[in-house]
VEXLO-785069 format. One record per residue: x, y, z of N, C-alpha, C in turn; residue in one letter. Coordinates in nm, 2 decimals, padded with zeros to 4 digits. Layout:
REM residues N
{lumse {X,Y,Z},{X,Y,Z},{X,Y,Z},"A"}
...
//
This chain:
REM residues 175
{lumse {-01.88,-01.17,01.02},{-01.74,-01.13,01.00},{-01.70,-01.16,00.85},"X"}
{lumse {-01.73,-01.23,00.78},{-01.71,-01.31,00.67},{-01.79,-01.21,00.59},"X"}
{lumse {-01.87,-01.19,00.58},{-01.94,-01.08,00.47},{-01.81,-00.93,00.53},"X"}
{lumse {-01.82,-00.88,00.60},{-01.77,-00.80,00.64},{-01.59,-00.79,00.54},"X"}
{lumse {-01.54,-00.92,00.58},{-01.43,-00.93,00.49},{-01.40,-00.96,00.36},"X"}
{lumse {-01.53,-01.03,00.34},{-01.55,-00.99,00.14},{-01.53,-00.83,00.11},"X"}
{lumse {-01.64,-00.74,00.19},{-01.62,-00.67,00.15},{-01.54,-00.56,00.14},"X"}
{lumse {-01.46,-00.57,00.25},{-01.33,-00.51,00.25},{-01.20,-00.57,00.17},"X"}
{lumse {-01.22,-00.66,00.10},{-01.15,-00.75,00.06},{-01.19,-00.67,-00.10},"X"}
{lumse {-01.28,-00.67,-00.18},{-01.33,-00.58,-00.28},{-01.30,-00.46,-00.27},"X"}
{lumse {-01.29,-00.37,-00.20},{-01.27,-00.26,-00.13},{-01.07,-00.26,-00.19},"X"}
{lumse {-01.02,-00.31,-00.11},{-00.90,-00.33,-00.18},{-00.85,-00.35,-00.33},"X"}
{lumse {-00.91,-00.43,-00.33},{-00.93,-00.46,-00.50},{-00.96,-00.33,-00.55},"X"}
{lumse {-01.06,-00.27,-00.54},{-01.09,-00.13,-00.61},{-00.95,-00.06,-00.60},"X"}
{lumse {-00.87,-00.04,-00.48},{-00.79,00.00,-00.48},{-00.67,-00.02,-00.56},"X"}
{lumse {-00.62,-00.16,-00.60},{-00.58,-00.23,-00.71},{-00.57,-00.19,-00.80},"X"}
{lumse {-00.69,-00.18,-00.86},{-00.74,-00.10,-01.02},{-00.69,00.02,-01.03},"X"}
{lumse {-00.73,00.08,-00.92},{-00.67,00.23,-00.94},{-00.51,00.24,-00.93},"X"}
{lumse {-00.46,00.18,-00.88},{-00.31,00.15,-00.89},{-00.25,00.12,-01.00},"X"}
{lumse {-00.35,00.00,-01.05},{-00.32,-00.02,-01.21},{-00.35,00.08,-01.31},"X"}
{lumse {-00.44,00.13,-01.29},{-00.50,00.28,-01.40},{-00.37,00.41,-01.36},"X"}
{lumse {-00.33,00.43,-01.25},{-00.24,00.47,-01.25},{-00.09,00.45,-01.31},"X"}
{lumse {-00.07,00.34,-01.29},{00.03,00.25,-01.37},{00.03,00.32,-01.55},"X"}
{lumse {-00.06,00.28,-01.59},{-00.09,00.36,-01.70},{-00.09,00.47,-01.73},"X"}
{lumse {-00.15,00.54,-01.65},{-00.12,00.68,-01.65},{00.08,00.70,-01.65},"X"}
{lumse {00.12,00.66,-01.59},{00.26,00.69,-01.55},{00.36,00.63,-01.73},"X"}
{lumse {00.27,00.52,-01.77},{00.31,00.47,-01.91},{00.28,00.60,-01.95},"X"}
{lumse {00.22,00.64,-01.98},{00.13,00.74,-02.11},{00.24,00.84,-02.10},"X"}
{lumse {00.26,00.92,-01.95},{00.35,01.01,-01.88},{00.47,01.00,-01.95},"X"}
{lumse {00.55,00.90,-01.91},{00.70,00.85,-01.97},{00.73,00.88,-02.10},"X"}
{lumse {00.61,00.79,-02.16},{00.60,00.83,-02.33},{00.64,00.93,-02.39},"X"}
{lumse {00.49,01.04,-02.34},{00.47,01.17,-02.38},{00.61,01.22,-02.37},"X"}
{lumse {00.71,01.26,-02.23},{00.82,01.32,-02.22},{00.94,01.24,-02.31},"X"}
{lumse {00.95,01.10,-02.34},{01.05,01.09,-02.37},{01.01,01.15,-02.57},"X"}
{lumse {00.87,01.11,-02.61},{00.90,01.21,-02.71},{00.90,01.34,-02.73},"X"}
{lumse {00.86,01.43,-02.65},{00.86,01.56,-02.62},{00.99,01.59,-02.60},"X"}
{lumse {01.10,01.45,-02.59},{01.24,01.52,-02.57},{01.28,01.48,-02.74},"X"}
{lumse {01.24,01.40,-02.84},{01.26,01.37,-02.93},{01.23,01.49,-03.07},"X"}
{lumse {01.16,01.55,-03.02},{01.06,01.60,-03.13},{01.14,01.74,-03.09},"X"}
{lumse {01.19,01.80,-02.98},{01.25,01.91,-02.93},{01.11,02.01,-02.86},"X"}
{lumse {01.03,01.94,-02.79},{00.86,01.98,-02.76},{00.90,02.02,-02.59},"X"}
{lumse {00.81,02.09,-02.58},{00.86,02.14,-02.39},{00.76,02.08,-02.33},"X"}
{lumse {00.80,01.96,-02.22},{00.72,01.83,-02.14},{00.65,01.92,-02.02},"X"}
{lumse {00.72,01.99,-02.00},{00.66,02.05,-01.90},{00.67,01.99,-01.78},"X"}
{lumse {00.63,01.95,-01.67},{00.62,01.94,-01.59},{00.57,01.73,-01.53},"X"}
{lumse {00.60,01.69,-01.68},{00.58,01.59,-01.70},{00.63,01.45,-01.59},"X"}
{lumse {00.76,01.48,-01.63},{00.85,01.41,-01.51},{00.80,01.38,-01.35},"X"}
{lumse {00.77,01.52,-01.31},{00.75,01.56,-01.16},{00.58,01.48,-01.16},"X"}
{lumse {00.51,01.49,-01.25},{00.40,01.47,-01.24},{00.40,01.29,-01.28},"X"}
{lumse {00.49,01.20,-01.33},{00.50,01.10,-01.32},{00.56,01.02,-01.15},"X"}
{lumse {00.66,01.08,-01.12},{00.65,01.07,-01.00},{00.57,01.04,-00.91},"X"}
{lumse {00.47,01.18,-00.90},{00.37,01.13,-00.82},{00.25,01.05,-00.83},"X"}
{lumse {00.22,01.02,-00.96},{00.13,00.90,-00.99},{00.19,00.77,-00.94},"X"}
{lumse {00.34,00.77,-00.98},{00.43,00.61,-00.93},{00.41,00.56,-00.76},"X"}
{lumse {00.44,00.69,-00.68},{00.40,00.70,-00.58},{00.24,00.67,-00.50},"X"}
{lumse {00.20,00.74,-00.59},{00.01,00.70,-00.56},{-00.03,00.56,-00.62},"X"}
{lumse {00.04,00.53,-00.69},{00.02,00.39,-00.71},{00.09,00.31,-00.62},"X"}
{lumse {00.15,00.30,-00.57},{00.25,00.20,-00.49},{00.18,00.18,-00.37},"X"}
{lumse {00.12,00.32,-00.31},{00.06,00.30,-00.18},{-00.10,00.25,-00.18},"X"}
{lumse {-00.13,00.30,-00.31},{-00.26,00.26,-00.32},{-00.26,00.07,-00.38},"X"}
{lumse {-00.17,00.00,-00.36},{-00.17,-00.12,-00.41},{-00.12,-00.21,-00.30},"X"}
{lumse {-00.06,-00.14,-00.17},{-00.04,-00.20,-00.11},{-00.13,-00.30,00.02},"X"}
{lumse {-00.26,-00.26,00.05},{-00.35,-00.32,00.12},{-00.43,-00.47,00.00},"X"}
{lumse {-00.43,-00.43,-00.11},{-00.45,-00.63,-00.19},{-00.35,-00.67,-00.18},"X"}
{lumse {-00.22,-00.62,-00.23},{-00.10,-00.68,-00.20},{-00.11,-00.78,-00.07},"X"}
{lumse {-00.06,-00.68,00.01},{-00.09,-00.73,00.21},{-00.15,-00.90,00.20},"X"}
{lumse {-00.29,-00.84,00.16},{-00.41,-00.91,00.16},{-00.41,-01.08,00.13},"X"}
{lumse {-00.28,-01.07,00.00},{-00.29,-01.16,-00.10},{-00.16,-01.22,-00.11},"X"}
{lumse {-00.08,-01.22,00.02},{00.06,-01.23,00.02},{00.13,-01.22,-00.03},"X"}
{lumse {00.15,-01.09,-00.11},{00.25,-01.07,-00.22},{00.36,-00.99,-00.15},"X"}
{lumse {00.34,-00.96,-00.01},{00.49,-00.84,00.05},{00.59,-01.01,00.11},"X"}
{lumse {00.67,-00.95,00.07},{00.79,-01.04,00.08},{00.80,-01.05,00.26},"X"}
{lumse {00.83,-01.15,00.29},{00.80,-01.18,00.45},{00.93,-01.25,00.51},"X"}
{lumse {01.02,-01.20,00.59},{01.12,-01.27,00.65},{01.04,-01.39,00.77},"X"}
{lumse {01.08,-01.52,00.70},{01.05,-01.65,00.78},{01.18,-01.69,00.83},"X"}
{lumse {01.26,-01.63,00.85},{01.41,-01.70,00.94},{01.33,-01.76,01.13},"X"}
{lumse {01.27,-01.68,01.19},{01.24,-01.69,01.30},{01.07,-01.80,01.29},"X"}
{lumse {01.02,-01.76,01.20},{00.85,-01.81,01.20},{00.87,-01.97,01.14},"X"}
{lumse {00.95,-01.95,01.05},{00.94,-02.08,00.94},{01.00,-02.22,01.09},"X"}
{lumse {01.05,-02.16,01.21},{01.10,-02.27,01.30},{00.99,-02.31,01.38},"X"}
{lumse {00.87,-02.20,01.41},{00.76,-02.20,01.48},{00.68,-02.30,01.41},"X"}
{lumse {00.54,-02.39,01.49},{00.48,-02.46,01.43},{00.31,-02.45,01.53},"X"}
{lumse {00.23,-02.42,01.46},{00.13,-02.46,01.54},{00.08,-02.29,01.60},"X"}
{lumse {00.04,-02.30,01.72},{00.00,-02.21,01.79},{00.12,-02.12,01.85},"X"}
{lumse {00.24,-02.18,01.83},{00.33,-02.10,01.83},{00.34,-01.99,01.73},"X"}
{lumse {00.32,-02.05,01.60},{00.31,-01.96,01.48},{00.27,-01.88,01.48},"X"}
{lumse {00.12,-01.90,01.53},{00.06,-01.82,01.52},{00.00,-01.72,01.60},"X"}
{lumse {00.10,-01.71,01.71},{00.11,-01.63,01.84},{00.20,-01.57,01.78},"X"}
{lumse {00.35,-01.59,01.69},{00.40,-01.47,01.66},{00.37,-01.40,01.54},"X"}
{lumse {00.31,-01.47,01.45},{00.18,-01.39,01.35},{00.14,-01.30,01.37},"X"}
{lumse {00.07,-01.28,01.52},{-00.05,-01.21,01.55},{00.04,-01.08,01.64},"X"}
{lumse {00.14,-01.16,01.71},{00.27,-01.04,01.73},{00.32,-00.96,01.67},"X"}
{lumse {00.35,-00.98,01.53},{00.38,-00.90,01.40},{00.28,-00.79,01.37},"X"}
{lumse {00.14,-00.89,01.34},{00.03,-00.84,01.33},{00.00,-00.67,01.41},"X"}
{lumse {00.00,-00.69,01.52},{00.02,-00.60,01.63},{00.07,-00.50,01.65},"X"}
{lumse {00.25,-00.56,01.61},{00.39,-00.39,01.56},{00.31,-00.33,01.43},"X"}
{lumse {00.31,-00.40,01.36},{00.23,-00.38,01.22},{00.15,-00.29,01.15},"X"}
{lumse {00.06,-00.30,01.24},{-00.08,-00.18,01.30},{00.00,-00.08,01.38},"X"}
{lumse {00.07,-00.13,01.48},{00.12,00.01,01.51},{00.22,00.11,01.41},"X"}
{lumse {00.28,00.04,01.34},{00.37,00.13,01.22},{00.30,00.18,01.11},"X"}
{lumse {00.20,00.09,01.07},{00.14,00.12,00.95},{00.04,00.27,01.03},"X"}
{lumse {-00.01,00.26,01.12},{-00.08,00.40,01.17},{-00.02,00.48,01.20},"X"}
{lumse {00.12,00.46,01.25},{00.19,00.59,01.25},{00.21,00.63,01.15},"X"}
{lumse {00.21,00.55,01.05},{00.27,00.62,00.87},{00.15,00.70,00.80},"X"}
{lumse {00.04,00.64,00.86},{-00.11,00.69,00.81},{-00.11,00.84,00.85},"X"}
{lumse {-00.09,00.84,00.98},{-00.11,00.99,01.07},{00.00,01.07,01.02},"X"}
{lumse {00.11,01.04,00.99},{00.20,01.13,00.95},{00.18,01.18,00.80},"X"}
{lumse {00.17,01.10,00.74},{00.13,01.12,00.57},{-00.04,01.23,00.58},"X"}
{lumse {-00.13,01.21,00.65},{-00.26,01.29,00.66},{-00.18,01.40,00.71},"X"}
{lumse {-00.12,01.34,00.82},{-00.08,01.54,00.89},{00.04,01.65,00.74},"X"}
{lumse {00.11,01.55,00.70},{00.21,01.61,00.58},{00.13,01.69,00.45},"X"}
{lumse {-00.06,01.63,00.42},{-00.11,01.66,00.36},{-00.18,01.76,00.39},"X"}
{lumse {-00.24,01.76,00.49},{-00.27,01.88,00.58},{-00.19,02.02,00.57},"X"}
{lumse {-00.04,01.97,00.61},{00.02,02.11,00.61},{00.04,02.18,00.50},"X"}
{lumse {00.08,02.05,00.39},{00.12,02.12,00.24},{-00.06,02.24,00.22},"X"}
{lumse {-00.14,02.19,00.25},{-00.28,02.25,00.21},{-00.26,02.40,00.25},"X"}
{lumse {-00.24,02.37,00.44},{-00.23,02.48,00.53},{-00.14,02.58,00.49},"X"}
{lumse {-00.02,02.60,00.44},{00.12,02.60,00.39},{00.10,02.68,00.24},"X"}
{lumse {-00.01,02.59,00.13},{00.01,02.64,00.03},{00.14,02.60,-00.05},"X"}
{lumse {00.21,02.45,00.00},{00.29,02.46,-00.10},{00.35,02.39,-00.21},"X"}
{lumse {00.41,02.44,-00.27},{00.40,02.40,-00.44},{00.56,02.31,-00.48},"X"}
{lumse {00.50,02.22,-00.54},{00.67,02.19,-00.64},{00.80,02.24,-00.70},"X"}
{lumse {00.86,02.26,-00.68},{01.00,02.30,-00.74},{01.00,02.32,-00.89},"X"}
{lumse {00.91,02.18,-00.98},{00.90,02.20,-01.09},{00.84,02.32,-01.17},"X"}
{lumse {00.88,02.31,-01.32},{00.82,02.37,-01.38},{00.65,02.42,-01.38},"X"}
{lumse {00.62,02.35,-01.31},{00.45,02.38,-01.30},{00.40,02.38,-01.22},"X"}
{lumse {00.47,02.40,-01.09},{00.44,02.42,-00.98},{00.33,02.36,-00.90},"X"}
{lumse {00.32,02.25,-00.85},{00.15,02.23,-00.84},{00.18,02.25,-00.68},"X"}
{lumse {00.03,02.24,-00.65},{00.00,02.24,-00.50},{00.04,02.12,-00.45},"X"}
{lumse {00.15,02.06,-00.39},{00.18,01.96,-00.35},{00.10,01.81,-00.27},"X"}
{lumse {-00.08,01.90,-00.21},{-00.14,01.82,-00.19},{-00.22,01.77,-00.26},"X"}
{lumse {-00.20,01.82,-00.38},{-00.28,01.73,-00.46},{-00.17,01.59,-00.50},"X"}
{lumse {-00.08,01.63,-00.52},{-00.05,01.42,-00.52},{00.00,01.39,-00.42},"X"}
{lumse {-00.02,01.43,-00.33},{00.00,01.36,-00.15},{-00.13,01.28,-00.12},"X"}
{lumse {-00.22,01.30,-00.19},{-00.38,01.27,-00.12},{-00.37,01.13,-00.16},"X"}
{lumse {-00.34,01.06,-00.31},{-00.34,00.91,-00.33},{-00.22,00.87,-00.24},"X"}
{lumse {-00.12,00.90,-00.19},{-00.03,00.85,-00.06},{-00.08,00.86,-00.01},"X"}
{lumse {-00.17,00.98,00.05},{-00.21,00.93,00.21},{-00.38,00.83,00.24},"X"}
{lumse {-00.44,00.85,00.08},{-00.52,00.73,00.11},{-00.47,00.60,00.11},"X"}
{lumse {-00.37,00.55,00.01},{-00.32,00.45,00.01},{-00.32,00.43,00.14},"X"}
{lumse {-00.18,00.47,00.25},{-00.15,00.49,00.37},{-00.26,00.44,00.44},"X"}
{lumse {-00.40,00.48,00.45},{-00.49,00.46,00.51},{-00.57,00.32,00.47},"X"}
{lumse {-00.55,00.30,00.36},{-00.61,00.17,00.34},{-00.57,00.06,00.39},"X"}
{lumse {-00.42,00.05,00.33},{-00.32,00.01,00.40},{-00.35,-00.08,00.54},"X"}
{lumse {-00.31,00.05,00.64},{-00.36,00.05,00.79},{-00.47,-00.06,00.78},"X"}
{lumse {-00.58,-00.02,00.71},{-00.74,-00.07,00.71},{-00.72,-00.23,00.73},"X"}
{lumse {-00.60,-00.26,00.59},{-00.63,-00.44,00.56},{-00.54,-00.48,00.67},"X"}
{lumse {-00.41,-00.38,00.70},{-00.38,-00.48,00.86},{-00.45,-00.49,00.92},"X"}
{lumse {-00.51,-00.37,01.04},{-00.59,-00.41,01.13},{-00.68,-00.51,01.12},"X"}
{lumse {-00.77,-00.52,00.98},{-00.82,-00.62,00.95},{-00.77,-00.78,00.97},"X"}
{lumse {-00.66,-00.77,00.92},{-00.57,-00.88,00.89},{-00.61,-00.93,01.07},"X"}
{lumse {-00.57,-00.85,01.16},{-00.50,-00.88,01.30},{-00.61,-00.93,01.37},"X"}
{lumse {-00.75,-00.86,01.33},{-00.86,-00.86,01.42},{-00.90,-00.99,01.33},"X"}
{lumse {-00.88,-01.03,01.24},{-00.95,-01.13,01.20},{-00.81,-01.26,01.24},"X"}
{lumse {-00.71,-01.27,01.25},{-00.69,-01.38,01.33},{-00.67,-01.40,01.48},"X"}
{lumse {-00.72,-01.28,01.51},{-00.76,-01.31,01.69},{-00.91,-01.33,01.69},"X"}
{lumse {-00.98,-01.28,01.61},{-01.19,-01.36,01.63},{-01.17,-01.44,01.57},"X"}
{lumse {-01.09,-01.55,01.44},{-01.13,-01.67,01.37},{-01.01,-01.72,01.41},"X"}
{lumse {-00.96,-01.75,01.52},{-00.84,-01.89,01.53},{-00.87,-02.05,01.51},"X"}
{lumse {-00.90,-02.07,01.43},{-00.92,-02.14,01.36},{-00.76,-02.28,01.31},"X"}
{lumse {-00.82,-02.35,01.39},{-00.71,-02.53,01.33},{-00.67,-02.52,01.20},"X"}
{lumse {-00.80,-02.46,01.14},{-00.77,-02.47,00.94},{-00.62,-02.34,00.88},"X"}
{lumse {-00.67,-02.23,00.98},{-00.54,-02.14,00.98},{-00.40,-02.16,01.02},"X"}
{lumse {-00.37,-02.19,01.12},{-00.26,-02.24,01.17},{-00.18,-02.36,01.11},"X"}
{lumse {-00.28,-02.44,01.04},{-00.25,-02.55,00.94},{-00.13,-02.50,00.78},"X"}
{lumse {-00.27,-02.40,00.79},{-00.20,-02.37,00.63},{-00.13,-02.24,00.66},"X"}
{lumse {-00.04,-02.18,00.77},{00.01,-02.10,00.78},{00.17,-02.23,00.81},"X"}
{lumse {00.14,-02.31,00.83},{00.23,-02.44,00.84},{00.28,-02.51,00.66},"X"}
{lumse {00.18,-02.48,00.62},{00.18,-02.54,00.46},{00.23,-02.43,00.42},"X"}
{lumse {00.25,-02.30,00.45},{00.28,-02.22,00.36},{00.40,-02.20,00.40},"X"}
{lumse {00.48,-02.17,00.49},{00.63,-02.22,00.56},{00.70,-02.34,00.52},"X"}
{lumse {00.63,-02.44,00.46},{00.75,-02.54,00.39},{00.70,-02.53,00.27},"X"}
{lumse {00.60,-02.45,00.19},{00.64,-02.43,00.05},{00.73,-02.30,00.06},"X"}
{lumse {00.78,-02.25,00.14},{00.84,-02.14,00.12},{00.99,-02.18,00.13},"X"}
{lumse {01.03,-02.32,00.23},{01.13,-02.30,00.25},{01.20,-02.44,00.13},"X"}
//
């Protein structure tokens, strides 16, 4: 299981990168239009197409995020829990979790799907096929999914004393 989660753990990371290279991309974007408004230059379609890189980054960053506890987490209810309690409602979270995050996965693939099926295009100036920047949301989306379930199946096969410990250490550095 441990090799298995390196590698999906890497796997994420890749995803990362690409979030960050996107990031960039969306710098370069910004640029380009705000001097293209300077110079009196026609951006074209610049804007609409920064958008959807912002968006393709956000989702595609969210499974190392997850991973790496960077999503902000309400502990009002958990931070009272201790022990095997904790981590009974962890794995309860864990659980809705997977269920929301898959329903967001299935709906974003089916949304890409139709724009395909559909043929349809942006409002903007340049009209693009709308599934082409739906696809980095709906892989994001899917990766996503990937590092919960992960997340969930790996603290129901490794319950683990050392887990429950430092899910305890990490509750009073929090609070």
């Amino acid at each position: 299981m441990k090799n298995l989660s390196k590698s999906l753990d890497k796997f994420y990371l890749a995803g990362a990168w690409v979030s960050g290279a996107l990031l960039l991309i969306l710098c370069i974007l910004i640029l380009y239009s705000i001097l293209a408004r300077i110079l009196g230059l026609f951006a074209g379609g610049a804007t609409d197409v920064a958008g959807y890189v912002m968006a393709g980054s956000t989702f595609l960053a969210l499974a190392y995020t997850f991973r790496n506890n960077g999503h902000i987490r309400i502990l009002l209810v958990i931070q009272q829990a201790k022990g095997a309690t904790r981590l009974l409602i962890e794995r309860l979270a864990l659980g809705f979790m997977t269920i929301v995050t898959s329903y967001l996965t299935f709906y974003t693939v089916c949304l890409v799907l139709d724009s395909l099926e559909y043929e349809e295009r942006s409002e903007g100036a340049d009209a693009i096929l709308l599934w082409i920047p739906q696809i980095p949301m709906a892989i994001g989306a899917a990766i996503f999914t990937l590092s919960v379930i992960h997340t969930f199946v790996e603290s129901i096969s490794c319950p683990e004393i050392e887990h429950i410990k430092e899910l305890d250490q990490e509750a009073q550095n929090e609070v």
